[in-house]
N, C-alpha and C positions, 0 to 999 in steps of 0.2 A: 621476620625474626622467629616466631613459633614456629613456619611452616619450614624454614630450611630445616630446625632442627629438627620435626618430627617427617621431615622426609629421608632424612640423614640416618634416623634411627631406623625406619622403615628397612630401607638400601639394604643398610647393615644385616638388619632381621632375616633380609630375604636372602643373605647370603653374596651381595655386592661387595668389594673386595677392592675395586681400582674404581678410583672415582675422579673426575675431572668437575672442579667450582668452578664456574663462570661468574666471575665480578662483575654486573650488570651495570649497564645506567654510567657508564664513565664517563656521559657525554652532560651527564648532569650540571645544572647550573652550579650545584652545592659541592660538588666535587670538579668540573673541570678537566677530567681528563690526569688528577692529582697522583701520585705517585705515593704519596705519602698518607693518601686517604685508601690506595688499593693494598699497602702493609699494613694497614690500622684493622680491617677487614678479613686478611688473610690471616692474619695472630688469631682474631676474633673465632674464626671457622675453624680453621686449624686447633684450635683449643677445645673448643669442643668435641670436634671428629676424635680427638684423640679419646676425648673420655668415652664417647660411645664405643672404643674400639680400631677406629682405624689408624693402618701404620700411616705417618708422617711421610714417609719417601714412597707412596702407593698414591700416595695425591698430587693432583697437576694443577695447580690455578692460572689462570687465564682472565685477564680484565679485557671487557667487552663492552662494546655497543650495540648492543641487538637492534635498535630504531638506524644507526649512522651504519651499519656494519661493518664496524671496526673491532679486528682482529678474530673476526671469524671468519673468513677464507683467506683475505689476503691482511698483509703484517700494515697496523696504523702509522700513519705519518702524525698523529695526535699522542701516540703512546711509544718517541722512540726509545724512552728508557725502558720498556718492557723488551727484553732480550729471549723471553720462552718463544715456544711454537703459538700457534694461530688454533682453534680449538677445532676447526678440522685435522688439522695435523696430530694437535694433542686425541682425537679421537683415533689415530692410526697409530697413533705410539702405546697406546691400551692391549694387553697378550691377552686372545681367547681363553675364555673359561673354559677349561676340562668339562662336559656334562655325565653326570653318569648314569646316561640313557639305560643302560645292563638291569639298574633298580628303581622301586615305587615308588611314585611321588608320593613327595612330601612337601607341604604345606607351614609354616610353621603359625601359631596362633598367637595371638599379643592380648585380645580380651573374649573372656565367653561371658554370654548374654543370656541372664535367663528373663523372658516375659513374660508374666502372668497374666491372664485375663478371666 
């Protein structure tokens, strides 16, 4: 819960742009493989991505089983009403980042710390 979104905010910060969710654990006993539990999650995500900044049609979600590996290389026989790509595919469907190597890095900052001793 905390860590999606403070990874979410991180991506953003550092200038991430196209992101692909992976709905994990589909294989779960609480979920089943549910169709209606990987909408319930993708509102969820999707709602928030949106408030940190990211555009809605820049995101690919993808429900998976990382343990059964379902839907990550090839398309599940568990999830036929999922109709998107396979999350390698959605990782080939993502356009290179322009870099602009020409100028200095930069870092962006989120907290400064000062310690006294």
């Amino acid at each position: 819960d905390g860590q999606t979104r403070e990874h979410a905010l991180l991506a953003y910060t550092l200038g991430v742009r196209q992101l692909i969710v992976g709905v994990n654990k589909m294989d779960d006993k609480s979920v089943n493989y549910s169709e209606s539990r990987y909408e319930e999650i993708k509102k969820e995500v999707g709602s928030y991505l949106k408030k940190v900044g990211y555009q809605a049609d820049k995101i690919k979600y993808v429900p998976i089983s990382g343990w059964n590996g379902d839907n990550m290389i090839e398309k599940s026989a568990n999830m036929t009403w999922y109709k998107g790509p396979t999350l390698l595919e959605a990782l080939d469907l993502l356009d290179a980042p322009v870099r602009p190597s020409d100028k200095a890095l930069r870092l962006p900052l989120q907290d400064v710390y000062k310690i006294g001793g």
